[in-house]
C-alpha positions in Angstrom: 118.6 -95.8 8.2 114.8 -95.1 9.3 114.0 -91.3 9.7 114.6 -89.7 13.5 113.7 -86.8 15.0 113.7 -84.9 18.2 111.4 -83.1 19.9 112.3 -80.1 21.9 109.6 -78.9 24.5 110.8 -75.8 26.7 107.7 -75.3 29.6 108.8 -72.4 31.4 107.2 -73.1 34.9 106.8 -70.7 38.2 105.4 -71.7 41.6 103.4 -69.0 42.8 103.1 -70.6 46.6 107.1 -72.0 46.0 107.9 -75.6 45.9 109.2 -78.7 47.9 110.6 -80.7 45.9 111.5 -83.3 48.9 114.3 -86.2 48.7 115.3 -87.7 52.0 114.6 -86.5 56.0 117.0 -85.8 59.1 114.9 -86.7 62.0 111.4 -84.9 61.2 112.5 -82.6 59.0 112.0 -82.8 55.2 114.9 -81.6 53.3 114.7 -80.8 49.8 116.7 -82.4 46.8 120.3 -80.5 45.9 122.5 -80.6 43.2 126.7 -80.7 43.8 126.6 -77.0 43.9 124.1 -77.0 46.9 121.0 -75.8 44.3 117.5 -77.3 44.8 116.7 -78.9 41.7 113.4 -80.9 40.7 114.0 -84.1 39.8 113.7 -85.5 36.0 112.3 -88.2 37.6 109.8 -86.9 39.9 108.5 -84.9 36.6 108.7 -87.7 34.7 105.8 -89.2 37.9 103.8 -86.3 37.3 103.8 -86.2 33.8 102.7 -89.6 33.5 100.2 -90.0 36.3 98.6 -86.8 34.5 98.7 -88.2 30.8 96.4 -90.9 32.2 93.7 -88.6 33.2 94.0 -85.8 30.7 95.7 -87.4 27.3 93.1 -88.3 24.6 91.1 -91.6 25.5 90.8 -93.7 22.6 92.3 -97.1 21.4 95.8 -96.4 21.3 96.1 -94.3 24.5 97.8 -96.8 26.7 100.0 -97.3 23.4 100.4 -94.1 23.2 101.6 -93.9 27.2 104.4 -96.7 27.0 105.4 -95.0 23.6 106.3 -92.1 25.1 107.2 -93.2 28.8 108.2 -96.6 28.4 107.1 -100.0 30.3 108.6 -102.7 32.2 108.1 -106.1 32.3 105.2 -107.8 34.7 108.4 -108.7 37.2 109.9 -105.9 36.5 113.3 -107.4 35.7 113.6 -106.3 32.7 113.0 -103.2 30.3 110.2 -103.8 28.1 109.9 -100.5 26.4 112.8 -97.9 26.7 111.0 -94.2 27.0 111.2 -91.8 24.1 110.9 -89.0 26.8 114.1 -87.7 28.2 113.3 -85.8 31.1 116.3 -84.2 33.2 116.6 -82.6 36.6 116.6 -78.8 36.8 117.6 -76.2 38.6 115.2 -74.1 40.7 115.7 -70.5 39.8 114.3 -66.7 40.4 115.5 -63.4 40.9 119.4 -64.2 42.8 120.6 -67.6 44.1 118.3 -69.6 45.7 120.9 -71.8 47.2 120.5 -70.4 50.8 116.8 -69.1 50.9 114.9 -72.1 51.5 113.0 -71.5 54.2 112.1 -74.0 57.2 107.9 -74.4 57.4 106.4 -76.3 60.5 103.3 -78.2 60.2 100.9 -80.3 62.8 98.4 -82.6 62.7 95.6 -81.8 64.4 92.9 -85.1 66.1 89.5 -83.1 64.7 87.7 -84.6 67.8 90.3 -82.5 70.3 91.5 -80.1 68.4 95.2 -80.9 69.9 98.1 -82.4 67.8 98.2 -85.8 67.6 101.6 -88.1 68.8 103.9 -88.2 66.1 102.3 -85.0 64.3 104.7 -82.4 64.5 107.1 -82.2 61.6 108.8 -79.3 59.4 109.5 -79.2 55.8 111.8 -77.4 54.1 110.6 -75.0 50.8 111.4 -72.6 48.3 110.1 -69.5 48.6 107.2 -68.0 46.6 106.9 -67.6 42.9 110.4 -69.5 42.0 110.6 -70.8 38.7 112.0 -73.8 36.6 112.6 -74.1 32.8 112.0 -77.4 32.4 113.4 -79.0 29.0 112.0 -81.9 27.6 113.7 -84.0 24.4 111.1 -86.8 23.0 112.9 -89.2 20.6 110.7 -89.8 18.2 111.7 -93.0 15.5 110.2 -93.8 12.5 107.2 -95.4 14.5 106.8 -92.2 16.7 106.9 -89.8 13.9 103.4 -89.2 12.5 102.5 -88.6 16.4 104.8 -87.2 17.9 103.7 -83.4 17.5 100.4 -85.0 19.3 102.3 -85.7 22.0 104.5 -82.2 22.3 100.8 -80.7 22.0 99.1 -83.2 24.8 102.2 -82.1 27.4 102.3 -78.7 27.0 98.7 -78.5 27.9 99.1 -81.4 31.0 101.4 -78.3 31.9 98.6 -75.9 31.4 96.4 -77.6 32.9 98.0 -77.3 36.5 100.6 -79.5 37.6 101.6 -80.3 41.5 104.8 -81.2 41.8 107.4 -81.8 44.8 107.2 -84.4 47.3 104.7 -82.1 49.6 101.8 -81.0 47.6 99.3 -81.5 50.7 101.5 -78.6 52.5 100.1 -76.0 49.6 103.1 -75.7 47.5 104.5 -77.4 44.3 101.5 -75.5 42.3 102.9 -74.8 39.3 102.2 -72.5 36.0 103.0 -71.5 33.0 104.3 -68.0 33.5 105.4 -67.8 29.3 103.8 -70.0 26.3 105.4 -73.3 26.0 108.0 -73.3 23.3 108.6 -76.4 20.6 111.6 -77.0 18.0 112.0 -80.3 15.9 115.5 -81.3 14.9 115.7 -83.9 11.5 118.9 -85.8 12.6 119.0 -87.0 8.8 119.6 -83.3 7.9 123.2 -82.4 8.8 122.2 -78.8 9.4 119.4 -79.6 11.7 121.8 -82.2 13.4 124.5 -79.9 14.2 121.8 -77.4 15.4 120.5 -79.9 17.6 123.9 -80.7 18.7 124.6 -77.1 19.6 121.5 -76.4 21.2 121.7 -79.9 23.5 125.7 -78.6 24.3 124.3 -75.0 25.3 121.2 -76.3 27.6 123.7 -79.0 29.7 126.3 -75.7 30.2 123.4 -74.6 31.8 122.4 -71.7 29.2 119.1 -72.7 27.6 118.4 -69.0 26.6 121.1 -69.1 24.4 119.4 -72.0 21.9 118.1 -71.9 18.9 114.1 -70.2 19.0 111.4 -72.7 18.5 108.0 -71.4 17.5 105.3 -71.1 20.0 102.5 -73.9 20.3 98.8 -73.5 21.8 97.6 -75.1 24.8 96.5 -78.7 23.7 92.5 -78.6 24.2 92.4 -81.3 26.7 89.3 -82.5 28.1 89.6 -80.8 31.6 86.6 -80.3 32.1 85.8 -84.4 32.2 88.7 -85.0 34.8 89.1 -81.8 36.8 87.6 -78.9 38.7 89.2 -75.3 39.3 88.2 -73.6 42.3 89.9 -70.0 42.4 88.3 -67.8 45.4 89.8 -64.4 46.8 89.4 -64.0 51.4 89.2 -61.1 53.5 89.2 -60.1 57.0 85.8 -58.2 57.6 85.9 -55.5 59.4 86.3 -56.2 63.5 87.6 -59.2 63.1 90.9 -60.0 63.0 93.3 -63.1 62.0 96.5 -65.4 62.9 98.0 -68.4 61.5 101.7 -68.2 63.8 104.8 -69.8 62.5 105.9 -70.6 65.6 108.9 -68.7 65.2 107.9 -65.4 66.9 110.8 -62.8 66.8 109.1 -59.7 68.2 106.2 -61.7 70.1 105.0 -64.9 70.9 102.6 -65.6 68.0 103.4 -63.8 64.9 101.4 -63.8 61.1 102.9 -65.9 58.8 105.2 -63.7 56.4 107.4 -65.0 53.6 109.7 -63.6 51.5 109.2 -64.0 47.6 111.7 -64.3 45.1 110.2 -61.0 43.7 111.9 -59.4 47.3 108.2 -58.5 48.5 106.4 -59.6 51.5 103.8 -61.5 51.7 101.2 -62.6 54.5 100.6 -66.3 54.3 97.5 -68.3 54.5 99.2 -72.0 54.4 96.9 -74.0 51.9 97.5 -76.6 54.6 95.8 -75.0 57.3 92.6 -74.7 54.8 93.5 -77.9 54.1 93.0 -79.6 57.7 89.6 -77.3 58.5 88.3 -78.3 55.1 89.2 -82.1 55.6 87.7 -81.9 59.4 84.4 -80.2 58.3 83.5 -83.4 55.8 84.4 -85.3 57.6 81.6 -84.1 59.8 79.5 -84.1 56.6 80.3 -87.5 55.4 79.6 -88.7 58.9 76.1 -87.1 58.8 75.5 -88.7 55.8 76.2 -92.5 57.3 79.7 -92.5 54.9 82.1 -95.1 56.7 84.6 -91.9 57.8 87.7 -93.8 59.3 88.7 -91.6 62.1 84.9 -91.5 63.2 83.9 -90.3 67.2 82.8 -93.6 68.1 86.6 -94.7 67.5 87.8 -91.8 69.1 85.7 -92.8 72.3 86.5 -96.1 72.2 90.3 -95.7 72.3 89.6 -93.1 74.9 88.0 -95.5 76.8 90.6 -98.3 76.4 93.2 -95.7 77.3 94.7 -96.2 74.0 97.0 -93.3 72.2 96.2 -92.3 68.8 98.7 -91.6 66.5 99.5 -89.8 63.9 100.2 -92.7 61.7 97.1 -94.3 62.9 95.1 -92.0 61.1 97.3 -91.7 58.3 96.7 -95.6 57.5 93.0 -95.4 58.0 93.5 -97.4 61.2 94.4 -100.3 59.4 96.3 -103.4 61.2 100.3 -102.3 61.8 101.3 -106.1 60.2 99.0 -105.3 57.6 101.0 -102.4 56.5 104.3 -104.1 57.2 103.7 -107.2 55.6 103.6 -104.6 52.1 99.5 -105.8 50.9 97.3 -103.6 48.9 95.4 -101.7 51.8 91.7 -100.9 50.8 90.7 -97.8 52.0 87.0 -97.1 51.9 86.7 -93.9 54.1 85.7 -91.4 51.6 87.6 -88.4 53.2 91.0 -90.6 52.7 89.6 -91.3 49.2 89.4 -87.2 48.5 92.6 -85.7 51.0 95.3 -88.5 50.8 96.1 -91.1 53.6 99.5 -92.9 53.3 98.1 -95.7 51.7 97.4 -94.0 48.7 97.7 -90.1 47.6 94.9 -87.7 47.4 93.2 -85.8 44.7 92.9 -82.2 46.2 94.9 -79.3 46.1 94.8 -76.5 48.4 97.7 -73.8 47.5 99.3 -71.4 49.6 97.5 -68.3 49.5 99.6 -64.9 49.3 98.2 -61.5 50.4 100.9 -58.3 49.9 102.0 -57.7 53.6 101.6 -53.5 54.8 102.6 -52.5 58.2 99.1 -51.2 58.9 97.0 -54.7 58.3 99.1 -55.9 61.8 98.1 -54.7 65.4 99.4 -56.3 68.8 97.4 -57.7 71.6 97.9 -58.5 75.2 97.1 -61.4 77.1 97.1 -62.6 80.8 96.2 -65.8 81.8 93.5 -65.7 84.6 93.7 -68.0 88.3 90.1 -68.7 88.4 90.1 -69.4 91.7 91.2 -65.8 92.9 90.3 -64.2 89.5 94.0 -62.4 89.5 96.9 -62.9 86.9 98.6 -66.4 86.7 102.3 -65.5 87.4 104.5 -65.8 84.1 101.8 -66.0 82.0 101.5 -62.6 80.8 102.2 -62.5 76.6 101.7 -61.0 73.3 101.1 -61.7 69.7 100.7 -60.0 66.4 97.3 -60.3 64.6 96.2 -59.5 61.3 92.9 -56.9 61.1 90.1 -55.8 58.8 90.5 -52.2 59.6 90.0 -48.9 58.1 93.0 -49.5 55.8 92.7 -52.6 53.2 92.4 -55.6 54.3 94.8 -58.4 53.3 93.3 -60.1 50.2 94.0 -63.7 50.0 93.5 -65.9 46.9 92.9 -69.3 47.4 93.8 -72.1 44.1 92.4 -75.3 44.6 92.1 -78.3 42.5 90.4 -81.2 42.5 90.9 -84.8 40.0 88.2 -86.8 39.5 85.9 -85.2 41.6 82.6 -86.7 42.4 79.3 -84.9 42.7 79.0 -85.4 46.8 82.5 -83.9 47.0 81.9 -80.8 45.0 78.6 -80.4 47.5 80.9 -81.0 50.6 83.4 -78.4 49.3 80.7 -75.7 48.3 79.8 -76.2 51.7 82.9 -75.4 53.5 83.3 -72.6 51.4 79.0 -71.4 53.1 80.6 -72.3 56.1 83.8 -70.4 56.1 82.0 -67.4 54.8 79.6 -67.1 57.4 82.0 -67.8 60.3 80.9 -71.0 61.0 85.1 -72.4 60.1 87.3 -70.4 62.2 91.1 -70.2 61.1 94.0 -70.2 63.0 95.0 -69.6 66.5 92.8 -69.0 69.6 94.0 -65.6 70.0 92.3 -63.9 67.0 88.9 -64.2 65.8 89.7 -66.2 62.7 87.0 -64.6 60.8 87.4 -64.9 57.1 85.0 -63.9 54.2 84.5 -64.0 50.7 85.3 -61.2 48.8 82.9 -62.5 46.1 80.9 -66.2 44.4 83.7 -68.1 43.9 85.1 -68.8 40.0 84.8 -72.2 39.0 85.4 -74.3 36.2 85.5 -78.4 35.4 83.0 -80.7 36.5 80.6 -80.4 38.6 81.5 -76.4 38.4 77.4 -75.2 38.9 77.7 -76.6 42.5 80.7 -74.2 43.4 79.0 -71.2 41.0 76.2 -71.4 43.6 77.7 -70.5 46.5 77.5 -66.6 47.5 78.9 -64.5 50.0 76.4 -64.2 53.3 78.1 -60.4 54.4 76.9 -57.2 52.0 81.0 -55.8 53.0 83.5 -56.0 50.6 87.0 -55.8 50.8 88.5 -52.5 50.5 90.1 -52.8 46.6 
């Protein structure tokens, strides 16, 4: 009988912004996937998507890569009837864990979309997604079957998806919405198991028995494997850069769910028990995706959702949608009838469209929340015709301020695949432009001033153009 082993690969992952790992909808909102028990669990097979569409951009190029890729994932047939190649990889679901049971602390996020030329939400572009809360975590097993033909590589491959791990994965059905970010928050762990040894096979029998009763801390210890040294810095670029409220200013991305006022700052509860204030990565998302659009547009790039559409639906008195924009404007039968759609606006190409996903990653940013970085403010609605107060339409809402005390410190994780020269100039200059005010964030009622606290960190291609950028203000953030 030919020689088998397995491979064990433990990646213990945590979400620092949560995750959303979505499976099905009940009217517009975006539940996420359960278990029997009621636990939100990640999907083996929505892993098994992310690991795959990853190895193709990080694993070593070479010959025997796409050999290498059906080895270890499998392949099907050109009809698809038919398995071609079984996978090697087994890839379970697993539970989504933290400090308690996460069962009922998914929290309920609402998210528009916004027509750039307006500035109102678009039809159809209200929705809310349900996600775990901040810095959840998932150990994530992984058993690779490797045969006589898989043997002399298959430590290759342990190596190549730990470091796909370390490399920064997105996961969940919602990455656009700033979550699914995940990292490794402990060094990936390895064990092999020769299934001609009877020792190691009854090891290996124990230590699969222990991990399905749901207690993988109790298996056998593997030994600890470095980060594979993949070639990052060919296929990605890492943009980490830290916000703060300058002094006078003051800031408000609402919910929507006021409890003490109208508008309140976002605040979510990590699994750690601590507060946070919440910049959604979607929110930096939309004014980063509106301001090149501007760029592109400048530049003669065909942008899709481009003014001159804009007037000339206005003008036909025609309603723009939200999955108009979505599908690049492209024919309704078009999209029915199931044909590859070619989309050639490079903002779709960069942030996603639903004909095809995008290669950008904006995470949630997190600031510890103190009583003192909030203030109230008043409002009144003015009749300009006798200059007094429009009845009813006196309100409040909280705000988030650079005052005396520290100001909240946001840091912002963004990451980009394939990213092209022009695109790494478009995003260094969002990052000029929010710095000097130019970008204003969140609601009407705040200044939605927000500063860099210093040059952004970058690293991956193209990294000089985002190393260039400074801050324009000589104030810091208070430490």
């Amino acid at each position: 009988m030919a020689a088998v082993r397995i491979h064990r690969l433990r990646l213990p992952l945590e979400f620092p912004a949560g995750l959303s790992p979505g499976e099905s909808s009940d009217g517009n909102l975006l539940t996420v996937a359960r278990d029997g028990l009621g636990r939100p669990v990640l999907r083996g097979t929505a892993l098994a998507g992310a690991l795959r569409q990853a190895w193709r951009h990080y694993a070593p190029t070479g010959g025997t890569a796409a050999d290498d890729e059906v080895n270890v994932f499998g392949a099907v047939q050109a009809d698809g009837d038919a398995l071609l190649s079984p996978s090697a990889l087994d890839i379970p679901d697993c539970v989504i864990g933290g400090a308690g049971n996460l069962r009922d602390r998914v929290d309920e996020r609402s998210h528009i979309q916004i027509n750039r030329h307006t500035g109102a939400v678009l039809d159809q572009g209200l929705f809310r997604v349900e996600a775990i809360p901040p810095l959840c975590t998932a150990d994530v097993v992984l058993w690779l079957r490797a045969d006589a033909a898989l043997v002399p590589s298959a430590r290759r491959h342990i190596a190549t998806l730990a470091g796909i791990a370390g490399a920064g994965l997105v996961l969940g059905g919602h990455g656009s919405r700033g979550v699914g970010m995940a990292r490794l928050c402990q060094a990936p762990e390895h064990k092999e198991y020769d299934l001609s040894d009877a020792n190691q096979h009854a090891e290996y029998l124990d230590d699969h028995s222990l991990w399905r009763s749901g207690h993988a801390d109790r298996m056998g210890a593997g030994s600890v494997i470095p980060i594979s040294p993949l070639t990052v810095q060919d296929h990605l670029l890492a943009i980490d850069l830290e916000l703060f409220i300058p002094r006078g200013q003051d800031f408000l991305v609402s919910s929507g769910r006021g409890t003490q006022t109208e508008m309140e700052p976002q605040k979510v509860t990590g699994v750690d028990g601590k507060e946070y204030w919440r910049l959604p990565g979607s929110t930096l998302r939309g004014l980063f995706r509106a301001w090149t659009s501007r760029l592109a547009a400048r530049e003669g790039r065909p942008v899709a959702f481009s003014l001159r559409r804009y007037q000339e639906a206005r003008a036909a008195k025609q309603r723009i949608k939200g999955d108009d924009v979505g599908w690049c404007f492209v024919e309704p039968m078009a999209r029915k009838a199931g044909k590859s759609v070619e989309v050639t606006c490079p903002i779709a190409l960069l942030f996603g469209s639903l004909a095809g996903r995008g290669r950008i990653h904006i995470a949630d940013a997190l600031a510890l929340a103190a009583v003192a970085q909030c203030q109230r403010r008043k409002h009144v609605a003015i009749d300009r015709i006798t200059g007094g107060a429009i009845e009813g339409m006196l309100f409040e809402n909280d705000v988030l301020v650079g005052a005396a005390a520290a100001s909240p410190r946001f840091h912002v994780r963004m990451l980009v695949q394939d990213p092209e020269e022009h695109e790494a100039r478009w995003l260094a200059q969002c990052l000029s432009a929010l710095d000097s005010g130019l970008i204003r964030v969140g609601s009407s009622k705040a200044s939605g001033r927000l500063a860099l606290v210093r040059a952004p960190m970058a690293h991956g291609r193209y990294e000089g153009i985002l190393l260039a950028v400074q801050p324009t203000t000589k104030e810091r953030a208070t430490p």
